[in-house]
N, C-alpha and C positions, 0 to 999 in steps of 0.2 A: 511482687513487693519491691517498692524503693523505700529511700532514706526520711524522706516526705510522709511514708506511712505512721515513723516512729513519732510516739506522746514525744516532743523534743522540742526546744527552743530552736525561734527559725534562724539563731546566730548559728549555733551548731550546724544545721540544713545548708547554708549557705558558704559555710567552710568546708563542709565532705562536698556540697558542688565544687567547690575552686579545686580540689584536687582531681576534681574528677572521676568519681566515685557515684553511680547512682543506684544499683542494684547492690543489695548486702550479700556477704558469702553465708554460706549456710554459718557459720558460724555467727557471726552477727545475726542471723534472724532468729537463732535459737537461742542469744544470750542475752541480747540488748532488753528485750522487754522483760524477763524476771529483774536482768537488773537494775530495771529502772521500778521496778517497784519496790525495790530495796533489799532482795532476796540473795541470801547467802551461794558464790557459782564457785563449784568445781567443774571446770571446763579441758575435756581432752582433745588436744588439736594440735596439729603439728603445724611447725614453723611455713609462714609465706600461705596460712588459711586466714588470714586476715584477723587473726586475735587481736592485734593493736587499736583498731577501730570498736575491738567488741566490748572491750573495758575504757576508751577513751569516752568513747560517746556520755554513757552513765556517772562517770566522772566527772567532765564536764557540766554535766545537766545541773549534779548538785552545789557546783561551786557561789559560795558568794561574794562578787569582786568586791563589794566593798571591805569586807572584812581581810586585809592581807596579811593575815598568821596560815601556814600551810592545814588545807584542809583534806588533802589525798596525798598517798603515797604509793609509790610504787617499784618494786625490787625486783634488780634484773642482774644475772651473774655474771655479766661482763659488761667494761667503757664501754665499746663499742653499741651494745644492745643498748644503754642507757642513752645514747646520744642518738638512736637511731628512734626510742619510743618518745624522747620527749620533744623530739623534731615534730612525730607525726602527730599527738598531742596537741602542738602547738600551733601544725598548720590546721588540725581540725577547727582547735577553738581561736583560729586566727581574725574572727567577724566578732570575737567577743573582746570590749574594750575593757582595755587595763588589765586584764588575763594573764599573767607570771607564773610561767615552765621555767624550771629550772633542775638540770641533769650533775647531779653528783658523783664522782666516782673517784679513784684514787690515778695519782701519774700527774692530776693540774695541782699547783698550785693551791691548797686548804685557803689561803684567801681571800682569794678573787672571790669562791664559792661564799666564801663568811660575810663578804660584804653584800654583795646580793640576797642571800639569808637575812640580813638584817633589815635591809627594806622592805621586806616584805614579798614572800613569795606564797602563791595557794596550791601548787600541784609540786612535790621533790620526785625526782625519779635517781634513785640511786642505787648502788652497789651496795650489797649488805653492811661490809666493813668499813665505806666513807661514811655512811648515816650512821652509823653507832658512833664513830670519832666524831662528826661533826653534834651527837648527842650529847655525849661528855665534855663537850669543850662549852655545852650551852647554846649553842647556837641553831640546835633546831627543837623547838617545844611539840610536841603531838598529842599534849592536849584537847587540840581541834580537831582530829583528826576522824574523818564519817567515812573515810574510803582507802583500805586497803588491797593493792593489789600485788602476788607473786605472779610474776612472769618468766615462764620458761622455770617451774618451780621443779623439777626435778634436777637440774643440770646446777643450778643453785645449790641443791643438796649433794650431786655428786663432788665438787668442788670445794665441801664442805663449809657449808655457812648454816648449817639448821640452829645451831648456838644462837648464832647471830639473827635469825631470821625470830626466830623465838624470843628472842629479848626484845625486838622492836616490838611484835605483834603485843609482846606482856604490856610493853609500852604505852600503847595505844588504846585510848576508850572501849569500855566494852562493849559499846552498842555501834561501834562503829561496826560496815559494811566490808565484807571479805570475800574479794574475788581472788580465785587461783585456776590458773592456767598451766598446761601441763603438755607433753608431747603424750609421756609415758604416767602413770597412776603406780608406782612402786610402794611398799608397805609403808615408807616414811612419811609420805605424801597425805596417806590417809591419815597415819598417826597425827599429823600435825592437823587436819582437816577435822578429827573427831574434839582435839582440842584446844582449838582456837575460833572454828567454824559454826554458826547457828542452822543446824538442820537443811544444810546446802544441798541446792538439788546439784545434780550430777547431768551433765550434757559431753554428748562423745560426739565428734565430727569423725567419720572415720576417713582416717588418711589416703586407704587404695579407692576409695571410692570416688573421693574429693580430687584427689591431689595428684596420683601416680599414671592415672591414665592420661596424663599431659607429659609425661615424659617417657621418651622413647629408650626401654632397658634392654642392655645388650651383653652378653659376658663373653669374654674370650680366653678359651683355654692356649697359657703356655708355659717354657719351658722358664724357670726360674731366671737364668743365664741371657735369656732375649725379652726378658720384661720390658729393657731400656727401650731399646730398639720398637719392640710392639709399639709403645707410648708413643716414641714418637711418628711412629705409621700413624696411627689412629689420628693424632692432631694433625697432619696432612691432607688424610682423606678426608677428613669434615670439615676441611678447611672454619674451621671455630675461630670466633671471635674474642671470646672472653672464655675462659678456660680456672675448674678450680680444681686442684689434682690434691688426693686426701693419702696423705702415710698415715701406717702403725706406731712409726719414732721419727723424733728429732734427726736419727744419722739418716733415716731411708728420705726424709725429707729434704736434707741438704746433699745426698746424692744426688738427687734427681736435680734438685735446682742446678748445682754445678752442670752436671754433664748436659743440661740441656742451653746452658748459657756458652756453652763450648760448641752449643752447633747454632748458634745463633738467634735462637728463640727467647724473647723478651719475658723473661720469667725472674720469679723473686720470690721469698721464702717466710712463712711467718709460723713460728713454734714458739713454747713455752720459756724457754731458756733467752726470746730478748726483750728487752727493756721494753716498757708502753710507748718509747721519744721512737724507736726503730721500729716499731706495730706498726704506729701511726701515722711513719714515713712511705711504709709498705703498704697500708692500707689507700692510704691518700695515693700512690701513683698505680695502685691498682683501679679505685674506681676513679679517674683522670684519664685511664687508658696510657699511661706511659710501660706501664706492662700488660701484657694481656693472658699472660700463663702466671696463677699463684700457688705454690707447693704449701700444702699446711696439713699439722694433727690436728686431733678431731678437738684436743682442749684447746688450741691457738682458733681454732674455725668458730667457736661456739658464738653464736650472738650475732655472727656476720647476716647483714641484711645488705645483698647486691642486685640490685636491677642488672638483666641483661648477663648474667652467665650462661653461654648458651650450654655448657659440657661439666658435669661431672666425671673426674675420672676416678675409678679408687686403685690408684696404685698396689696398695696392699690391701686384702681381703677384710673388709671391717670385722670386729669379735661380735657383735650380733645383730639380728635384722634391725632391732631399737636404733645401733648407729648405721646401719646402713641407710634407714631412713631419715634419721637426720641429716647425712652429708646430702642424696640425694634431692634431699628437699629445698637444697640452695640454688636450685635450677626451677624453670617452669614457674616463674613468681607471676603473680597477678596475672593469671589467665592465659600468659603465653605456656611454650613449651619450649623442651628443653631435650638430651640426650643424658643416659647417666648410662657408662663403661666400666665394667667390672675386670681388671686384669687375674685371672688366676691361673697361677701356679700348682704342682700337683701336692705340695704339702698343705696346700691349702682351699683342696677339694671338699674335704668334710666339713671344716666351717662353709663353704658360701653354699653346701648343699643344706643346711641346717637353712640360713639366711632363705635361698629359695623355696623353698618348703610353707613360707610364709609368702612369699613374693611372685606370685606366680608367671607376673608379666616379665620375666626376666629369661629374654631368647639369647640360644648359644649364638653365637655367628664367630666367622673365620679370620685371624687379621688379615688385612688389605695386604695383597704382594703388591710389587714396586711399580707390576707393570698394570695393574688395577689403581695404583696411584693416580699414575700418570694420566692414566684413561679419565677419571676423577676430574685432574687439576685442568687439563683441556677440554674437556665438557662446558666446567666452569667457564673457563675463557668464551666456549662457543657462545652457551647460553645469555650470555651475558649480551654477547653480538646479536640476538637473535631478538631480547628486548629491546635493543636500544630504537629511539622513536627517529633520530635524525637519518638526514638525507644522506644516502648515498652516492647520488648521480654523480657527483666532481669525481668519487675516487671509484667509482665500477670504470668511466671512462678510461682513467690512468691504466687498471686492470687490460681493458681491452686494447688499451696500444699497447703495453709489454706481453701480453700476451700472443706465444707461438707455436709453431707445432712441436717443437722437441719441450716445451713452456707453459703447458698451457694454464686456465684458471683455475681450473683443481689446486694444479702442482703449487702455483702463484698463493694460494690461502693456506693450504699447506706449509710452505717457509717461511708464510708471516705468523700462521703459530708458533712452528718451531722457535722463531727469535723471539717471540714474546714469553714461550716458557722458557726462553735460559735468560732472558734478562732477568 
């Protein structure tokens, strides 16, 4: 099945081609066609299974450009999340002309957002708390509105915004469409599902089936005293490139950041306690690549959508499989794979034993000692020699005139390791 199979206008077709999308993930093939016949989705899926695609598509389909009063909405519990769905939204229905996405949330500026609202926008994708402020102030009507959707609707609830979530949905027409997307299906979830929702079918992607056998789980027992130290073995021997390391708190989190910016490693911190101007400072030189190590709790991490993490680490033992699968799930995005490293300590055997008991793909293995490092980071270097396609004649020659007997070209490749791993 592709995107081609879907009842769907060929502008839509034609913007999941430009992203380059042709096969749907199971969640998309199991959600798009109810929704597009207007049926009420309670959808279970964890982050980076392609949900954004499985509520834009049907969104899109029923928009009318000429009419520019907002006709879909859609609620996500953090900036970040907001600015990340109505981007792909917007390149979905980028072939359709005069098409107005527009991403609400709190930290810009209320009027840049208010002028925009006033011209005319058909899709709002907002944080629960700037769409009620920007209700009150009159500036968004949802009168028109034929399409609701929560996104990532449990973490919205744990955040607490159900008040708020509930006053929009009172808000909005009753015959309009309600989609809700979900990692975890908690009692709230339903409750809000039995009333607000028209006899919604219910669709589960399951996560170990879809999602987890693309990353490679591994846990390392140790002594509370050498966590630092394991951490930073672990990000040597896998020499990683993009790296997101999850605390329990705010202090364990600006530990780790400090002492590892004291051994040189290009890392930066993002928690609850800084302003949205410093998120977004850290957000932006993490996906830039000016850091490639990010320390964050699991409330600062919420909503992050990064291409290209190759390593989850969990510093501290997440409190249950629910979050260990959300942090892990910010690796292995769109079909690649990924690594997720579990550090435990012995107070904290009985939780990640609780967590495994669920997880079963989760193998013990030993930290890398210094001299398995080493072996590691010269591999690297070999291998690397071993691809490479260009010619060597100029420099084997060089080899064989310095080459002697107390000298020879063993010894010779040998020293030119050595100085390439201490430079």
């Amino acid at each position: 099945m592709n995107f081609n199979d879907f009842n769907i206008q060929d502008d839509i077709k034609k913007g999941i081609d430009d992203m380059g999308f042709t096969n749907p993930t199971p969640i998309q093939r199991m959600a798009i066609p109810d929704a597009l016949r207007g049926i009420d989705i309670i959808a279970q899926a964890q982050t980076g299974s392609g949900k954004t695609l499985a509520f834009a598509v049907p969104v899109l389909e029923k928009i009318f450009v000429p009419d520019r009063s907002p006709q879909a909405i859609i609620l996500c519990p953090t900036r970040e999340l907001c600015m990340q769905v109505a981007d792909e939204i917007a390149k979905a229905g980028s072939r359709i002309k005069k098409l107005k996405v527009l991403a609400v949330y709190g930290g810009q500026p209320i009027g840049k957002q208010t002028r925009v609202l006033k011209k005319g926008v058909h899709i709002v994708v907002g944080t629960p708390g700037r769409v009620i402020d920007h209700i009150e102030r009159g500036n968004l009507d949802l009168i028109g509105i034929e399409s609701v959707v929560l996104d990532e609707a449990d973490e919205m609830l744990e955040m607490g915004f159900r008040e708020d979530i509930e006053r929009i949905l009172s808000d909005t027409p009753s015959q309009r469409q309600t989609l809700l997307f979900s990692a975890t299906i908690p009692k709230e979830i339903r409750d809000i599902a039995g009333k607000y929702q028209k006899d919604p079918k219910f669709i589960k992607v399951s996560n170990r089936k879809q999602n987890i056998p693309k990353i490679t789980q591994y846990a390392f027992k140790c002594d509370i005293k050498d966590k630092f130290e394991s951490l930073t073995r672990l990000i040597d021997a896998y020499n990683v490139k993009l790296v997101l390391i999850f605390c329990n708190t705010k202090k364990s989190v600006d530990f780790v950041k400090k002492h590892l910016k004291k051994q040189d490693f290009k890392a930066d911190a993002l928690h609850g306690d800084m302003t949205q101007q410093a998120r977004d400072k850290v957000m932006n030189k993490f996906r830039n690549g000016n850091i490639d190590i990010l320390v964050a709790t699991d409330v600062a991490a919420r909503g992050l959508d990064i291409d290209g993490v190759d390593v989850i680490i969990n510093y501290d033992v997440p409190q249950n499989s629910d979050d260990y699968i959300h942090r892990i799930g910010r690796t292995a995005r769109a079909g690649k794979t990924g690594f997720a490293f579990t550090l435990v300590s012995k107070d904290e055997m009985s939780r990640f034993d609780n967590i495994r008991k669920s997880n079963r793909n989760i193998a013990y293995k030993d930290i890398p000692t210094l001299r398995e490092i080493n072996e590691i980071k010269s591999n690297l270097i070999l291998n690397e020699v071993k691809s490479s396609r260009d010619s060597l004649d100029e420099y084997i020659e060089i080899i064989k005139k310095n080459e002697n007997k107390e000298f020879g070209s063993t010894e010779l490749a040998a020293g030119l390791l050595k100085k390439m791993r201490e430079n």
